[in-house]
C-alpha positions as CSV (number, residue, x, y, z in Angstrom):
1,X,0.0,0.0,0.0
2,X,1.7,3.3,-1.0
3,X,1.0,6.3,0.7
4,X,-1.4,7.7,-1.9
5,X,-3.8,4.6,-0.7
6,X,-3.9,5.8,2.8
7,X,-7.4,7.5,3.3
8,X,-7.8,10.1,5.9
9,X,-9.2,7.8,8.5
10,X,-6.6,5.4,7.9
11,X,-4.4,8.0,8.8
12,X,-6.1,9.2,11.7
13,X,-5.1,5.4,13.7
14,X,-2.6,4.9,16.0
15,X,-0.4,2.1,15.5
16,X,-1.3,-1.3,17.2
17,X,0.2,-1.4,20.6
18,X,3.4,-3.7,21.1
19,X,5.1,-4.8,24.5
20,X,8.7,-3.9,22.4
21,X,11.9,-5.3,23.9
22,X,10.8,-5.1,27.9
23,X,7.3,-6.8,28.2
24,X,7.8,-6.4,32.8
25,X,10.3,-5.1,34.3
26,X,12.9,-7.9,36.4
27,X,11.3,-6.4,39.7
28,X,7.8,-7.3,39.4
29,X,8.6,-10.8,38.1
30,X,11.3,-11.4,41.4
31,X,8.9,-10.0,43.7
32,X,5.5,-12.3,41.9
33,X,8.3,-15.3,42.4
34,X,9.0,-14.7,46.0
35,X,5.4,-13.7,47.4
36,X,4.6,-17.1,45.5
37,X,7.7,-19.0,47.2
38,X,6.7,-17.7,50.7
39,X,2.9,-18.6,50.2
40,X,3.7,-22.4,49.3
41,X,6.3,-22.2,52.8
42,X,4.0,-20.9,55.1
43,X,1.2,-23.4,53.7
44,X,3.4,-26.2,54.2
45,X,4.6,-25.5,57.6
46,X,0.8,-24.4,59.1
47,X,-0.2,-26.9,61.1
48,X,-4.5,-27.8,61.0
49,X,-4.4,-29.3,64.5
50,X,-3.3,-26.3,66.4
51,X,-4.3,-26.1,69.8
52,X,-7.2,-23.9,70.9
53,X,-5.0,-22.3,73.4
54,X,-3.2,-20.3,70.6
55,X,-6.5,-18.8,69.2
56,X,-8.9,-17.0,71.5
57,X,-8.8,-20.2,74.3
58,X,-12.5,-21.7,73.5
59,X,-12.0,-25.1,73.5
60,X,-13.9,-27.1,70.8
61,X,-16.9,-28.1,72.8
62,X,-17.8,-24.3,73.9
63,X,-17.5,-23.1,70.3
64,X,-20.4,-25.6,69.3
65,X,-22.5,-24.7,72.6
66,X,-24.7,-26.5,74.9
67,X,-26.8,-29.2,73.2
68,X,-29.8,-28.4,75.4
69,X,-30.3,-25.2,77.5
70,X,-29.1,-25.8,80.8
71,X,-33.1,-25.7,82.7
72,X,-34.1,-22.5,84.2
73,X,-31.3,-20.8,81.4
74,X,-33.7,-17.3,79.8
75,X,-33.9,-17.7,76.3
76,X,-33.8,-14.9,73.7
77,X,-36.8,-15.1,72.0
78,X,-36.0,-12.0,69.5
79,X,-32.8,-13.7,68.9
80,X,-34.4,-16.5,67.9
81,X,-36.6,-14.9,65.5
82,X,-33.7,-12.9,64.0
83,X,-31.7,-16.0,63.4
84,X,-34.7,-18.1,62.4
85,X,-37.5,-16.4,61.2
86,X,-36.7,-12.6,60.1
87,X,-35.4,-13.6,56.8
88,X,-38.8,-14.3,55.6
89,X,-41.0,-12.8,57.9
90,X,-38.6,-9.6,58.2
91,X,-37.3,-7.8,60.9
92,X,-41.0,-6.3,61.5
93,X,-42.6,-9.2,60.9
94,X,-44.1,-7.5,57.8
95,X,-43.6,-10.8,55.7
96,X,-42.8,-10.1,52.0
97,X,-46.0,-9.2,50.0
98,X,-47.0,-12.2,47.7
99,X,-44.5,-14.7,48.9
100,X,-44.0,-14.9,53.1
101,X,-47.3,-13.9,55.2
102,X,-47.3,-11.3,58.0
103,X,-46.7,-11.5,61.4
104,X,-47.5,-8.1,62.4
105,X,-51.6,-7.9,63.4
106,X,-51.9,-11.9,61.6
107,X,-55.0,-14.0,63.6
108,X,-52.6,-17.1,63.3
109,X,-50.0,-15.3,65.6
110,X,-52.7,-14.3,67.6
111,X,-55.1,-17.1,67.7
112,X,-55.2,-20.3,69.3
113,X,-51.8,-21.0,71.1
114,X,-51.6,-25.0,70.1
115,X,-52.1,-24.1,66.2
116,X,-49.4,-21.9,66.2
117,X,-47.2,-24.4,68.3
118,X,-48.5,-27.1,65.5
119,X,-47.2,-25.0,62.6
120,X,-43.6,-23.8,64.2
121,X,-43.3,-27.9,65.1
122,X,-44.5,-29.5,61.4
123,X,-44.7,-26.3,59.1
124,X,-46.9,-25.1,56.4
125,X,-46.9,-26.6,52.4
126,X,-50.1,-24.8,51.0
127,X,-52.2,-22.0,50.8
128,X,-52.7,-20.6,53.6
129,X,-55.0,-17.0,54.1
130,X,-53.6,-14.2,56.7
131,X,-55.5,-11.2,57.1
132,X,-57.5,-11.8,54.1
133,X,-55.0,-12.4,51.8
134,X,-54.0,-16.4,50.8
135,X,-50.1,-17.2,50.7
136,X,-49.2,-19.9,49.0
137,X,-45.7,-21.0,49.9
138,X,-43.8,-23.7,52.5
139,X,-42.8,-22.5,55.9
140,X,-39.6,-25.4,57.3
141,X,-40.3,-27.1,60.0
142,X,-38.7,-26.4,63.1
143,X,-39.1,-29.2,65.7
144,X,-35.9,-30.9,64.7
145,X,-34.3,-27.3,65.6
146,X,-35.4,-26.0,68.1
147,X,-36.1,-27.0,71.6
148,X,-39.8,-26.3,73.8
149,X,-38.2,-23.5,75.7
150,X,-36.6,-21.9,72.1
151,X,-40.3,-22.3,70.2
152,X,-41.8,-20.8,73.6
153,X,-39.5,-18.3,73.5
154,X,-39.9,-17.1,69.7
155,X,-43.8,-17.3,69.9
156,X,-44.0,-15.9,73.2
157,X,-42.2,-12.7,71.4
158,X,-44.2,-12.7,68.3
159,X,-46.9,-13.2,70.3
160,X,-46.3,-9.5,71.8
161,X,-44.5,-7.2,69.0
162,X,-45.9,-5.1,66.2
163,X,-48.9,-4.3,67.9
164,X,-49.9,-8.3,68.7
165,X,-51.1,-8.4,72.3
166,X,-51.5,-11.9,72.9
167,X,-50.8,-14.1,76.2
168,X,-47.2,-15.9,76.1
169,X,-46.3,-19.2,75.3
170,X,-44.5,-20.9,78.0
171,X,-42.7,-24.4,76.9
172,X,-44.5,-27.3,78.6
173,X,-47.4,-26.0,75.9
174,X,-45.1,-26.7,73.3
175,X,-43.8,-30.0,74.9
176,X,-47.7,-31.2,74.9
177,X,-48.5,-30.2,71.6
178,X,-45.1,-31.9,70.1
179,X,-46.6,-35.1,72.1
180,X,-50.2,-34.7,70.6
181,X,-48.2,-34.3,67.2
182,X,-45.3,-36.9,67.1
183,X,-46.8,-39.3,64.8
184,X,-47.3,-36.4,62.5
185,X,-44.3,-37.1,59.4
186,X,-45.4,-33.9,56.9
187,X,-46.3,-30.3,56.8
188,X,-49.7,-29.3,57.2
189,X,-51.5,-28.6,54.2
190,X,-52.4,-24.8,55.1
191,X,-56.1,-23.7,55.4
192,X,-57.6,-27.0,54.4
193,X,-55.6,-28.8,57.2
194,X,-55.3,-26.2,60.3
195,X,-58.3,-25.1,62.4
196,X,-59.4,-21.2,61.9
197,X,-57.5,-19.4,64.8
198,X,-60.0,-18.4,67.4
């Protein structure tokens, strides 16, 4: 191609870029091999059975916690909700419109205390109506989780937030109703299964 062949925007590119006789400088390269080098040193000489001493002194056993409250112990019901429950129900126990049902002013939350024991225990697959308006989604069951005095404590604060003024929920309830339920192996089936709160 001569020069006369060149058209104006030809002429207006830069040439292509090229990494000419130094593509990295000697520094970079020495410093890439030697953070390398110590990374594959200190992996090697790390040791996975340290002893808890060295790290904030909880042994093992006190990191995974009690397996069952010691008795008398107060439990947290708002924790409980906040670890368990706020994800779908939210933080105010709004619920999410469409998908997770209310808490806030809901007649199941505020009804008949063994039918809200039943659900927490066995959970909900079906359509289920709260304050006139039908949800149709699963709620986990939580009797595998969670001990009496936990579901006592998580209903008993439900049962008194966001404008719900309803009597607490103490745990032999709950230990009664998981006794009525045992045999019971699946969700309820919403509406069609559970008694209208009273």
């Amino acid at each position: 191609m001569t020069r006369s062949d060149v058209r104006p925007q030809q002429a207006r590119e830069n040439p292509e870029p090229s990494e000419a006789p130094n593509p990295m400088p000697w520094f970079v390269l020495l410093l890439t091999a030697a953070l390398l080098g110590f990374g594959i040193v200190y992996i090697a000489r790390a040791s996975l059975d340290e002893a808890p001493e060295l790290g904030d002194g909880r042994t093992l056993a006190e990191l995974r916690g009690p397996a069952v409250a010691p008795a008398g112990a107060a439990i947290d019901g708002a924790a409980v909700y906040a670890a368990r429950c706020a994800a779908c129900h939210q933080a105010g126990g709004t619920g999410l419109p469409g998908a997770f049902p209310p808490l806030a002013g809901a007649e199941w939350v505020t009804g008949k205390a063994e039918t809200l024991v039943s659900v927490v225990l066995h959970g909900i697959a079906g359509p289920l109506t709260v304050k006139g308006t039908t949800y149709n989604g699963a709620m986990p069951a939580f009797g595998a989780q969670l001990q009496d005095a936990e579901i006592a404590a998580v209903l008993t604060h439900i049962r008194g937030q966001w404008g719900n003024r309803a009597a607490p929920i103490d745990a032999p309830t709950v230990a009664a109703v998981r006794e009525e339920t045992a045999g019971r192996t699946e969700p309820f089936k919403g509406d069609a299964e559970l008694a209208a709160p009273e």
